[in-house]
ROTI-284685 format. One record per residue (C-alpha): residue number from 1; residue in one letter; chain; x, y, z. Coordinates in pm, whole numbers. Example, Ala and Ser with C-alpha at 12.3 -4.5 7.8 and 13.67 -1.06 7.14 Angstrom:
BEGIN
<i:1, aa:A, ch:A, x:1230, y:-450, z:780>
<i:2, aa:S, ch:A, x:1367, y:-106, z:714>
This chain:
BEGIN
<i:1, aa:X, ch:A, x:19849, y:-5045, z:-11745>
<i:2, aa:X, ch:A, x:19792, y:-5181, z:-12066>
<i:3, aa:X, ch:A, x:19527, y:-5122, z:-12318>
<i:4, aa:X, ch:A, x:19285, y:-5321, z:-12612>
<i:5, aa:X, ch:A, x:19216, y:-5096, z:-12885>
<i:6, aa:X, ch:A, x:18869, y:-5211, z:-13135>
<i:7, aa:X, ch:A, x:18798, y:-4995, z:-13427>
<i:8, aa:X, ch:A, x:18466, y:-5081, z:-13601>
<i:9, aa:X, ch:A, x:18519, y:-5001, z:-13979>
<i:10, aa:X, ch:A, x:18229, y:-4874, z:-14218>
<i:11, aa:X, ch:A, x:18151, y:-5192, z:-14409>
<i:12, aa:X, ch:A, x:18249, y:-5193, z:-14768>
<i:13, aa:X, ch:A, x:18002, y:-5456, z:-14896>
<i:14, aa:X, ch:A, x:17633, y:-5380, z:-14919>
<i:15, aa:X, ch:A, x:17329, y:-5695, z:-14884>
<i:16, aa:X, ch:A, x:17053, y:-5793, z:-15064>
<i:17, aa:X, ch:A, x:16677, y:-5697, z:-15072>
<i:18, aa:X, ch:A, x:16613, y:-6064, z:-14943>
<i:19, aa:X, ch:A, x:16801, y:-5984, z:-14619>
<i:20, aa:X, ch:A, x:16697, y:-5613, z:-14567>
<i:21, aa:X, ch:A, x:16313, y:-5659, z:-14587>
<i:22, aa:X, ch:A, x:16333, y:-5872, z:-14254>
<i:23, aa:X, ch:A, x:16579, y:-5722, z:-14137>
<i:24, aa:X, ch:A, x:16410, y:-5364, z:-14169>
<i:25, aa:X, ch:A, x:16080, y:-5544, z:-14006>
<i:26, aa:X, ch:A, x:16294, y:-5601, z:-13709>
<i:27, aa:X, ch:A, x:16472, y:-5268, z:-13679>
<i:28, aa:X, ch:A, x:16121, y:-5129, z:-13709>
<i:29, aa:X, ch:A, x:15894, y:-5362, z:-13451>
<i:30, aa:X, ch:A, x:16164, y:-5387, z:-13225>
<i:31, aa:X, ch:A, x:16358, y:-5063, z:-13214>
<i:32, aa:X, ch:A, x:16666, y:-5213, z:-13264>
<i:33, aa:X, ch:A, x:16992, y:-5052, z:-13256>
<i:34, aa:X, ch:A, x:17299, y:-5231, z:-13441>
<i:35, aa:X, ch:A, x:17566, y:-5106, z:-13195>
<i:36, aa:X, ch:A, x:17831, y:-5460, z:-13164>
<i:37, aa:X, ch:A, x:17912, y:-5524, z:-12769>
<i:38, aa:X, ch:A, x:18245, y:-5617, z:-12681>
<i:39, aa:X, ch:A, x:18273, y:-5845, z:-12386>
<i:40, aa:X, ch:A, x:18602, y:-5840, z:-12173>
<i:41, aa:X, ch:A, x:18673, y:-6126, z:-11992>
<i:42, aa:X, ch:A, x:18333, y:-6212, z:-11948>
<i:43, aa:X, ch:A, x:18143, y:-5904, z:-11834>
<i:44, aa:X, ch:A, x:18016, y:-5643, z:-12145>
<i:45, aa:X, ch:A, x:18248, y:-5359, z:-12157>
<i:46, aa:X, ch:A, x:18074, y:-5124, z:-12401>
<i:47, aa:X, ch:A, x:17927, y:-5089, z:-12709>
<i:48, aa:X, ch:A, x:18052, y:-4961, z:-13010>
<i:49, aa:X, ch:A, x:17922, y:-4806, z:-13353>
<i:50, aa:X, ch:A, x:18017, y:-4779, z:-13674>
<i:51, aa:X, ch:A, x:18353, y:-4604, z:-13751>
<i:52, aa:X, ch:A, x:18421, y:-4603, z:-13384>
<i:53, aa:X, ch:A, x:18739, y:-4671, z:-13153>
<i:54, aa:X, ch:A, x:18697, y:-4805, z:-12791>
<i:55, aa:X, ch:A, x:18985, y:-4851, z:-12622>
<i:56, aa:X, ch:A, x:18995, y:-5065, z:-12274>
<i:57, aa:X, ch:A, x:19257, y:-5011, z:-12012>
<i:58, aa:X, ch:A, x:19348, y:-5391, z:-11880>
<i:59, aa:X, ch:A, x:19577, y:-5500, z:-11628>
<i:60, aa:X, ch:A, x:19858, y:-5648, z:-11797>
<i:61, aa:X, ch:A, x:19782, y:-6073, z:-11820>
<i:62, aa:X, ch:A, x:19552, y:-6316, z:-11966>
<i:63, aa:X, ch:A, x:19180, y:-6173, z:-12130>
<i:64, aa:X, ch:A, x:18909, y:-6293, z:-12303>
<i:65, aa:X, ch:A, x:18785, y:-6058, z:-12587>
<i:66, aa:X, ch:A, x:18465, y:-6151, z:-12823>
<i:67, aa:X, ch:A, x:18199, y:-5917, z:-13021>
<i:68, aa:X, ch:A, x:17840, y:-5977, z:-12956>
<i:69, aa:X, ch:A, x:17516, y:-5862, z:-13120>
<i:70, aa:X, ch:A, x:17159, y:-5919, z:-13017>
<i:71, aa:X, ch:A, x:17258, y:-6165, z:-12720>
<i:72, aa:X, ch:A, x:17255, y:-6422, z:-12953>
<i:73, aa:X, ch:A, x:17550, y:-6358, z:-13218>
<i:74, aa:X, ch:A, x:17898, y:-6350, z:-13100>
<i:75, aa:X, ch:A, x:18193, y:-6376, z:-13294>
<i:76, aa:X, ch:A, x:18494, y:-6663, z:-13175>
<i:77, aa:X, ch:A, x:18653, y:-6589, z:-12887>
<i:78, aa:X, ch:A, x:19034, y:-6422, z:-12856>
<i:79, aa:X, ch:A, x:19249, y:-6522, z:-12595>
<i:80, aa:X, ch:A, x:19520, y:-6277, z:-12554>
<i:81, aa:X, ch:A, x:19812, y:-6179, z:-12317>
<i:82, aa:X, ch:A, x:19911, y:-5845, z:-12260>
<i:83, aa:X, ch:A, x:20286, y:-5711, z:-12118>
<i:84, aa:X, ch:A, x:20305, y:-5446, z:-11886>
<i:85, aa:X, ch:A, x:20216, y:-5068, z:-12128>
<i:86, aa:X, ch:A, x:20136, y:-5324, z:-12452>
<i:87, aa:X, ch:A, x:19871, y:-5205, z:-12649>
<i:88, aa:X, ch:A, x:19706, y:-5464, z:-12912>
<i:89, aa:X, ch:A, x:19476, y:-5359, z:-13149>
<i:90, aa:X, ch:A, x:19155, y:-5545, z:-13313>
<i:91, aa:X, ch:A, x:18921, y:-5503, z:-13558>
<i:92, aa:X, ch:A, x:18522, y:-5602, z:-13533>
<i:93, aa:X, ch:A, x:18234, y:-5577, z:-13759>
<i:94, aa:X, ch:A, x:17965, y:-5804, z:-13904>
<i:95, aa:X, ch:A, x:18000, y:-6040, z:-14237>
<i:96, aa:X, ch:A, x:17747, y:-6049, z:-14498>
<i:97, aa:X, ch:A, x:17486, y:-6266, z:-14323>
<i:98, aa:X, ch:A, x:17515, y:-6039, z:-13995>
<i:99, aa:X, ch:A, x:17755, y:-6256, z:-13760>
<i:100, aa:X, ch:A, x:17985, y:-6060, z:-13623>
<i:101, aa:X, ch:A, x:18361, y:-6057, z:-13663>
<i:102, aa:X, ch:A, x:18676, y:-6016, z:-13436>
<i:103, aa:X, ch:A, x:19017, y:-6028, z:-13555>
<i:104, aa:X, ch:A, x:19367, y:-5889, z:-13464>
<i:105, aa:X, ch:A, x:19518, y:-5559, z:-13657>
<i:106, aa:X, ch:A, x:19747, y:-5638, z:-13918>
<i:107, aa:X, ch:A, x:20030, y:-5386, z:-13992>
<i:108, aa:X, ch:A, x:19860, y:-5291, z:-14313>
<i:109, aa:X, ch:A, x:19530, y:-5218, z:-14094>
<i:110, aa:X, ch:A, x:19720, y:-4954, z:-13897>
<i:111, aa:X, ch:A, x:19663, y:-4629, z:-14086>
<i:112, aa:X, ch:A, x:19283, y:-4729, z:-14145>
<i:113, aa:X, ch:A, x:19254, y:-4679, z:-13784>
<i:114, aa:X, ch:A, x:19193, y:-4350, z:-13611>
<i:115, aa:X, ch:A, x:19431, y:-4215, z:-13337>
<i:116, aa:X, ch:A, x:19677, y:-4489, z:-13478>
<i:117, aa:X, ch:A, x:20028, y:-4312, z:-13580>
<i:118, aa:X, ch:A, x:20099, y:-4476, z:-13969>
């Protein structure tokens, strides 16, 4: 079996007034939570919060990984193949105007991550 590892980081940058009025409307009228879904070859797999690790036990081949918020925003899609007991790990969040973000792990990523040996 292997396994996808996503870590959702505490964001380091903060926004403007201009983008947290509306966006505070929103939260408020709609009861919005801003929990990122990851979607696994298609189908939603979970969500996941800030400063959170999900990890995903795959059968070792070709997936589909991408982040989505609100239905609407997703970030690109990954292709990836896994070998038999391979574990990859990726990082997700949201960029300054709100779209969210996938990406691989770097090596210098690695002791950011919790449960990751570094």
């Amino acid at each position: 079996m292997s396994a996808i590892k996503v870590f959702r980081p505490k964001r380091s940058w903060s926004a403007s007034p201009a983008t947290l009025l509306p966006t505070a409307m929103l939260v408020r009228l709609f009861g919005l939570h801003w929990n990122l879904t990851v979607v696994l070859d298609g189908e939603p797999a979970g969500k996941i919060g800030i400063e959170q690790v999900k990890v995903f036990e795959v059968e070792p081949g070709e997936h589909r990984l991408l982040i989505r918020l609100l239905m609407l925003r997703r970030s690109k899609q990954l292709r990836l193949s896994l070998n038999e007991d391979e574990e990859r790990q990726f990082i997700c969040g949201t960029n300054v105007i709100g779209w969210p973000t996938l990406r691989e792990a770097s090596p210098q990523d690695g002791p950011g991550i919790p449960g990751t040996p570094g």
